[in-house]
N, C-alpha and C positions, 0 to 999 in steps of 0.2 A: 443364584442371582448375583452374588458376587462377582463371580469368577465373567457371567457374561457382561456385566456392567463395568469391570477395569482390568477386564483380561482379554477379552474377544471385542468389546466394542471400540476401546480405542486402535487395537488392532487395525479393524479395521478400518477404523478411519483414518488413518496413517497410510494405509494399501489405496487407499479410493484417493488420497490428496495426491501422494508419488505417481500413481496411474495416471491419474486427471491431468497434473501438469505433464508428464509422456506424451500421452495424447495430444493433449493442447497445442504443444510447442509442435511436433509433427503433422498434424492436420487443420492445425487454427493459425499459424505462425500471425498472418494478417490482421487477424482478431483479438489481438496478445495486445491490447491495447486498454486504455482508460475512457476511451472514449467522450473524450474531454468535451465538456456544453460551453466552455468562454468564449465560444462564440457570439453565444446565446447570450451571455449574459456576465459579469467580471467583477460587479462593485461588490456583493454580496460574496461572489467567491473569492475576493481579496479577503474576505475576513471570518471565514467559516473553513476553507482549504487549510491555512498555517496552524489555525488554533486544533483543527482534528489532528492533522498530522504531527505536531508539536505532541500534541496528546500522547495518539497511540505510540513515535518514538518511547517516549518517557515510560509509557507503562510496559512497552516490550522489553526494555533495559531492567524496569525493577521485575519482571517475570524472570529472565534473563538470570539477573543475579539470586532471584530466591530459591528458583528451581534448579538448575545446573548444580549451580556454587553449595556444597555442603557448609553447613555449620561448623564444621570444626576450622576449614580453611579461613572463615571468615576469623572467628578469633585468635587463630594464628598471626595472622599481621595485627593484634591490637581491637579489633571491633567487636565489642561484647556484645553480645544478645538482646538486651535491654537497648544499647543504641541503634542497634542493629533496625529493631523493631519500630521503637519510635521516627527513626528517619522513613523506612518501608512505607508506614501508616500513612505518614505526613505527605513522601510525595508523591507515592500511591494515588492518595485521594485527590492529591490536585487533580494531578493528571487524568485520572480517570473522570472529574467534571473537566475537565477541558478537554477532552475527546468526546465527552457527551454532549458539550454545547456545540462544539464545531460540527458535532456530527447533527444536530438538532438544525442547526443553522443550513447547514447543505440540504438535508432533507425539506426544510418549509421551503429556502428557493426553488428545488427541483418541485414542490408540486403549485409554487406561487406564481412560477415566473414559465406563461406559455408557452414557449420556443423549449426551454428544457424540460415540461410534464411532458412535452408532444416524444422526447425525444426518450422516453424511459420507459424500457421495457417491462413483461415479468418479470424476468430473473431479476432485474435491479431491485425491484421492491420487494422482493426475498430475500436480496443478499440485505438490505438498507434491515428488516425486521430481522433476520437472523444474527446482524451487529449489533444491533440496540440493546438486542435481549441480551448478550454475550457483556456485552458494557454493563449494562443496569445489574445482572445477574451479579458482576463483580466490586460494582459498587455497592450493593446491597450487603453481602457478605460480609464485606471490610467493615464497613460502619458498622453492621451489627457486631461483629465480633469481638471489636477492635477500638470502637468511638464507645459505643454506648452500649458494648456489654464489656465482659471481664477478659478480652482477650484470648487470643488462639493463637500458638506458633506452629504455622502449618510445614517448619521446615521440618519440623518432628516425623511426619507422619507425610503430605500428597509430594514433600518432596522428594523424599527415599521411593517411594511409589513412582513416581514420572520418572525416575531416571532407570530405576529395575527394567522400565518398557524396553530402553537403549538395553540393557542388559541381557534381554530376553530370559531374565523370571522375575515377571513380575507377581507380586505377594497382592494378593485383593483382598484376606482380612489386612492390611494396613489400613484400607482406607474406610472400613466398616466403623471406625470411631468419629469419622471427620462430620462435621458439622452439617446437615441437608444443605443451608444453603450456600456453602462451598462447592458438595456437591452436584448441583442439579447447575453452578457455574462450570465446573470442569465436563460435564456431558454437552453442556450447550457450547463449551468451546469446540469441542474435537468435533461435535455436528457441524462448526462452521468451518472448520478445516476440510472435512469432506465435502465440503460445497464450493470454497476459497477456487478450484482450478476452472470452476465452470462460472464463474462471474467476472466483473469487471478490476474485481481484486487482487486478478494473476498479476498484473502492471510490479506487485509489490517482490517479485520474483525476479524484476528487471534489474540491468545495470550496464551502464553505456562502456561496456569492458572494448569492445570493438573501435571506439570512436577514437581513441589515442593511436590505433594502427591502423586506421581504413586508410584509402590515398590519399589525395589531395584534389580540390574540384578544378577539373581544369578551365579555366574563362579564354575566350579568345574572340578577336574585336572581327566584325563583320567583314567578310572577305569579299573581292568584287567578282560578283557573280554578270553574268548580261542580265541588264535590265535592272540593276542596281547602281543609283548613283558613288560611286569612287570617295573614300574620306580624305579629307584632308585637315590637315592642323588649323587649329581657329586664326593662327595670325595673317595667313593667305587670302587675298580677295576674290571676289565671286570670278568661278569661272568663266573662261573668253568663252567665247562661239566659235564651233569649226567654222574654219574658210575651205573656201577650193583650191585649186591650182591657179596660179594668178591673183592669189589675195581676194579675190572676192569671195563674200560669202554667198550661202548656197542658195538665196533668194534672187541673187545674180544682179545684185545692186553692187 
């Protein structure tokens, strides 16, 4: 049970995320989008969009640094374990209720506000419960582990383990001591990873690397075609009337 719960399943959810976005990008290229509702609707997502995304940043950075970054590099430059831990905790848990309310907020407009329920599919409301839970799951954790119990330093143990994956060996009794409700958050992540390339979520994959190099738009002022009236600079007064031959014009006055 081991070996298939952090040796074959994150496996393969790492295969289904790299395939997904493959696919995606080659046969959805159109679809690679956010599918943005401000149309719909703006006051509510002036203040639910920064606070989610401000959120998740923050808590991808302290994933970032917990997972990756070994403990010994950390207190190599100075950062003891103890500070280490209480800064984790502290902005950890902002961040992670500031992703929960922003994401709490997004969710009641989309099903408050009619123009954007009309506009939300299935998948949205899978992808919307498969984040909540991945959120809650890791708010849950912290707190218990960490607020209001005796604490857990998980760089001991799911970090050595996450990076083994990069390694290809990775060790599944490590993670046979970690806490359930640590783990049943690291299965519901890599479940959302394998679901990340088929939702609205790919968006997070982007980046306008092209828009420094594309051309330039070219503009060019209305040309005189027949049957368009001729420009002219605003200081010139309204055009004469043709005449004929002999100065008169063509009413023959």
């Amino acid at each position: 049970m081991n070996t298939l719960l952090w040796v074959v399943y994150p496996y393969l959810c790492l295969v289904v995320l790299v395939g997904g976005l493959i696919w995606r990008h080659r046969y959805d290229k159109f679809g690679w989008t956010t599918r943005s509702s401000q149309l719909y609707e703006s006051t509510i997502l002036r203040w639910g969009s920064p606070l989610f995304h401000f959120g998740v940043l923050m808590v991808l950075i302290g994933h970032v640094g917990g997972l990756l970054i070994p403990e010994s590099w950390t207190e190599a430059v100075g950062i003891t374990e103890h500070g280490y831990h209480l800064m984790a905790v502290f902005v950890g848990t902002v961040a992670g209720f500031c992703t929960l309310i922003g994401l709490g907020i997004l969710i009641a407009r989309r099903r408050l506000t009619g123009p954007v329920f009309a506009a939300t599919t299935r998948n949205d409301k899978a992808m919307y419960v498969v984040l909540a839970g991945v959120i809650v799951l890791g708010l849950w954790a912290t707190v218990r582990a960490n607020v209001s119990g005796p604490g857990y330093n998980y760089r001991e143990t799911i970090s050595p383990w996450f990076r083994s994956l990069f390694y290809l060996s990775p060790d599944p009794e490590i993670m046979a001591g970690v806490p359930v409700a640590f783990q049943i958050h690291i299965l519901a992540a890599f479940a959302l990873f394998a679901f990340w390339p088929f939702t609205r979520l790919v968006h997070a994959f982007s980046a306008p690397v092209g828009y420094a190099t594309r051309p330039y738009v070219v503009y060019r002022s209305r040309d005189d075609r027949p049957g368009l009236r001729p420009g002219r600079p605003g200081w010139e007064g309204p055009p004469k009337l043709p005449t004929s031959r002999g100065g008169r014009s063509r009413s023959g006055r």
